[in-house]
C-alpha positions in Angstrom: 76.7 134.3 88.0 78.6 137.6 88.9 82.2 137.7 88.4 83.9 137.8 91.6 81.9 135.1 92.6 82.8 132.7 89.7 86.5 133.5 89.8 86.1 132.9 93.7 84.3 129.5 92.2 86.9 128.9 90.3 89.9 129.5 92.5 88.2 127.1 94.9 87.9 124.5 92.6 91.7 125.3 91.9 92.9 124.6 95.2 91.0 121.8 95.8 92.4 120.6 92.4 96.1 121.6 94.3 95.0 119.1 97.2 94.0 122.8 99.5 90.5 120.7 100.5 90.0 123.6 103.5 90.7 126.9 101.8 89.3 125.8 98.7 85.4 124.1 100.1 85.5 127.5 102.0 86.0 129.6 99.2 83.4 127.5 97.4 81.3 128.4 100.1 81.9 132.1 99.9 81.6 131.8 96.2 77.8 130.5 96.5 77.0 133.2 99.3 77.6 135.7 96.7 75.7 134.1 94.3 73.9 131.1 94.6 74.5 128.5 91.9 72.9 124.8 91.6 76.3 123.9 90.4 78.4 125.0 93.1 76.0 123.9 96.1 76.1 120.5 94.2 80.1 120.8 94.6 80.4 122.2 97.7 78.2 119.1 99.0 80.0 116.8 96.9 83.4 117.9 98.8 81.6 117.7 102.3 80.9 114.0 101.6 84.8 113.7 100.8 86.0 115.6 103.9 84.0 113.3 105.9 85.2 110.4 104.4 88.7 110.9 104.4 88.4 112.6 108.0 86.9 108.8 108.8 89.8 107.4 106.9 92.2 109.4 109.0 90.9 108.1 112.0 91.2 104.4 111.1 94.0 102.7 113.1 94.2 99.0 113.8 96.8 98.9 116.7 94.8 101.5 119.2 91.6 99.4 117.7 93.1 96.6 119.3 94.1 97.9 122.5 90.7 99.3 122.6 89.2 95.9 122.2 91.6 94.6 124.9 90.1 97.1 127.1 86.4 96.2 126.4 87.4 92.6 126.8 88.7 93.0 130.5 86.2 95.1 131.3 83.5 91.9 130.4 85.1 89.9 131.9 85.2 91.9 135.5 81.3 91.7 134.5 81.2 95.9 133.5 79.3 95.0 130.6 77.6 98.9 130.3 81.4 100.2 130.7 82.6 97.8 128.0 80.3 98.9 125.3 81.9 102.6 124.7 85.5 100.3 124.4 84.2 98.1 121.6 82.3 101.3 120.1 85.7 102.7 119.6 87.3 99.7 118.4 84.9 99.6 116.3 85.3 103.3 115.0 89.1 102.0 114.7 88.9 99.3 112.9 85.3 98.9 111.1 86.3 96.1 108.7 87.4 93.2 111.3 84.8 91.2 112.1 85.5 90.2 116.0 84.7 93.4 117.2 80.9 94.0 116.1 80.7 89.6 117.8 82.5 91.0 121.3 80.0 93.9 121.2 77.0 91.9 120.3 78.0 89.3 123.1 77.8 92.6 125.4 74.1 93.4 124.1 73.4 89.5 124.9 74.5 89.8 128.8 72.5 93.3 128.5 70.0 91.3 127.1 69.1 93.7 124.4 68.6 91.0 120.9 67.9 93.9 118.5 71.2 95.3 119.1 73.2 92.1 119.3 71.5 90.8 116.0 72.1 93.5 114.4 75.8 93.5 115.2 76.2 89.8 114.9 74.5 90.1 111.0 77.5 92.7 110.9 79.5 90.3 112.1 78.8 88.0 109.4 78.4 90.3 106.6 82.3 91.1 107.2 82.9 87.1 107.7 80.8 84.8 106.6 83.5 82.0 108.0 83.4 83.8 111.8 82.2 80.3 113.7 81.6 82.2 116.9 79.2 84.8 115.0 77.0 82.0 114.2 77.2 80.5 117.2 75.8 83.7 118.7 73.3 83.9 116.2 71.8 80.6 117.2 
């Protein structure tokens, strides 16, 4: 390894060390174009993973989740069940861990009468809560 390129390496690690997660990944990146190492690539893609899961962490928030879900439910009930599916999906992308939003979107699929999507949200469904009455019931 040249160098520049491990004291670029280096820095990089240094600022994301410093909690600098953008200027440091980049100069990661830079690091590895000037000379490629297994190590660094294995880093850099290690970060990656991280940004993406705290950018996804970031975008949880249960209040707009449930407005969201509010939405999708008044839209199935005015019988717009295709229109109501993008609501729940962002409820969903909200508020992942709560169980009653992967059942409204599976009772969706049902009226769409598409069971591969609906059972595969409903087994969601349960995963989450094993207790959820109405994700059995839409099971059966």
């Amino acid at each position: 390894m040249s160098k520049i390129a491990r004291a670029m390496a280096r820095k990089g690690n240094a600022l994301v060390g410093k909690d600098e997660f953008e200027e440091g990944l980049e100069l990661l990146k830079s690091a590895n174009r000037e000379y490629f190492d297994s190590k660094v690539k294995f880093r850099i893609r290690d970060l990656e993973k991280l940004k993406k899961k705290r950018e996804e962490e970031a975008y949880i928030n249960p209040e707009l989740a449930e407005e969201h879900n509010a939405k999708g439910n008044d839209l199935f009930k005015a019988g717009k069940f295709v229109e109501a599916i993008p609501e729940y999906d962002e409820a969903i992308k909200r508020n992942p861990h709560l169980a009653k939003l992967y059942s409204n979107r599976a009772a969706v699929f049902i009226k769409l009468i598409d069971p591969a999507r609906a059972l595969t949200d409903i087994n969601k469904c349960l995963e989450l809560d094993p207790n959820f009455i109405r994700g059995h019931a839409r099971k059966g």
